[in-house]
N, C-alpha and C positions, 0 to 999 in steps of 0.2 A: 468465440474468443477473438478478441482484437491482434494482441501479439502473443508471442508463447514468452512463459514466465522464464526458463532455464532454470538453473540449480537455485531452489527456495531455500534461504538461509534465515536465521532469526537471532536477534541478540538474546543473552540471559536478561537482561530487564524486561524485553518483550515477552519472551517465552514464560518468565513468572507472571506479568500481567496477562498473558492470554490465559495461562491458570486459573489464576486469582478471582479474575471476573469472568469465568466460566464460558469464554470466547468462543467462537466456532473458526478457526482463522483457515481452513480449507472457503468457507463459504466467502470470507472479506477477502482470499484469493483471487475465486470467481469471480466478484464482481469486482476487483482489479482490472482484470486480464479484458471482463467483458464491457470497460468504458462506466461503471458506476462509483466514479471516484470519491464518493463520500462527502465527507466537510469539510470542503475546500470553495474557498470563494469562485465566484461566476469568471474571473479573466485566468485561474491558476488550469479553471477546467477546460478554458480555450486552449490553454497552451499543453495540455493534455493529450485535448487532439492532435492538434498541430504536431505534437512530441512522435503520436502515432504513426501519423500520417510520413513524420521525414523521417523517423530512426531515432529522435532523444530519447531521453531519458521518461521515465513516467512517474509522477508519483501520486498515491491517495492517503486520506486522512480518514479513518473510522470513530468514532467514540467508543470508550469502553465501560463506561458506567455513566452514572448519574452524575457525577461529581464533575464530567467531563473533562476524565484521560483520555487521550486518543494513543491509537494504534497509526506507525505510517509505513507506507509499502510501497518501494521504490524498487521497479525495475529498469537496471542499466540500460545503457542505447545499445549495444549491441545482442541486449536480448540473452546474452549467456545465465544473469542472475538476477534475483530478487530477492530482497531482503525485509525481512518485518523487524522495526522498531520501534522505539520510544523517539519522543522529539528531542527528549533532554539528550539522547545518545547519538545525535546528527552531530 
């Protein structure tokens, strides 16, 4: 694990869609935490590390089906929380 997640929160539009399309979202956790930031372009995932490395913020992008919804999982710079959402609830 790269950073520790803190209190994992989730909105009600994510939490239906992690339902809905039968998500595993412990596992898009994991590879949160452990540097596999998903679908996100090659410079969001430099500043990713970079995020790591000095204390920002982090976030990833999952797909959740076919249709291509994504899931995003943004933990704070202080490290206290993570949250899983929908993009439209950014």
């Amino acid at each position: 694990m790269l950073f520790k997640l803190g209190q994992v929160v989730a909105t009600p539009g994510a939490l239906r869609a992690i339902e809905e399309n039968n998500v595993d979202s412990w596992s898009l956790l994991q590879r949160h935490a452990n540097g596999d930031w998903g679908c996100v372009p090659e410079e969001d995932k430099l500043e990713n590390q970079l995020s790591v490395e000095n204390g920002y913020r982090v976030m990833s992008s999952y797909p959740l089906n076919e249709q291509g919804d994504k899931l995003w999982i943004i933990t704070e710079a202080d490290r206290s929380s993570t949250c899983l959402l929908l993009p439209e609830e950014y």
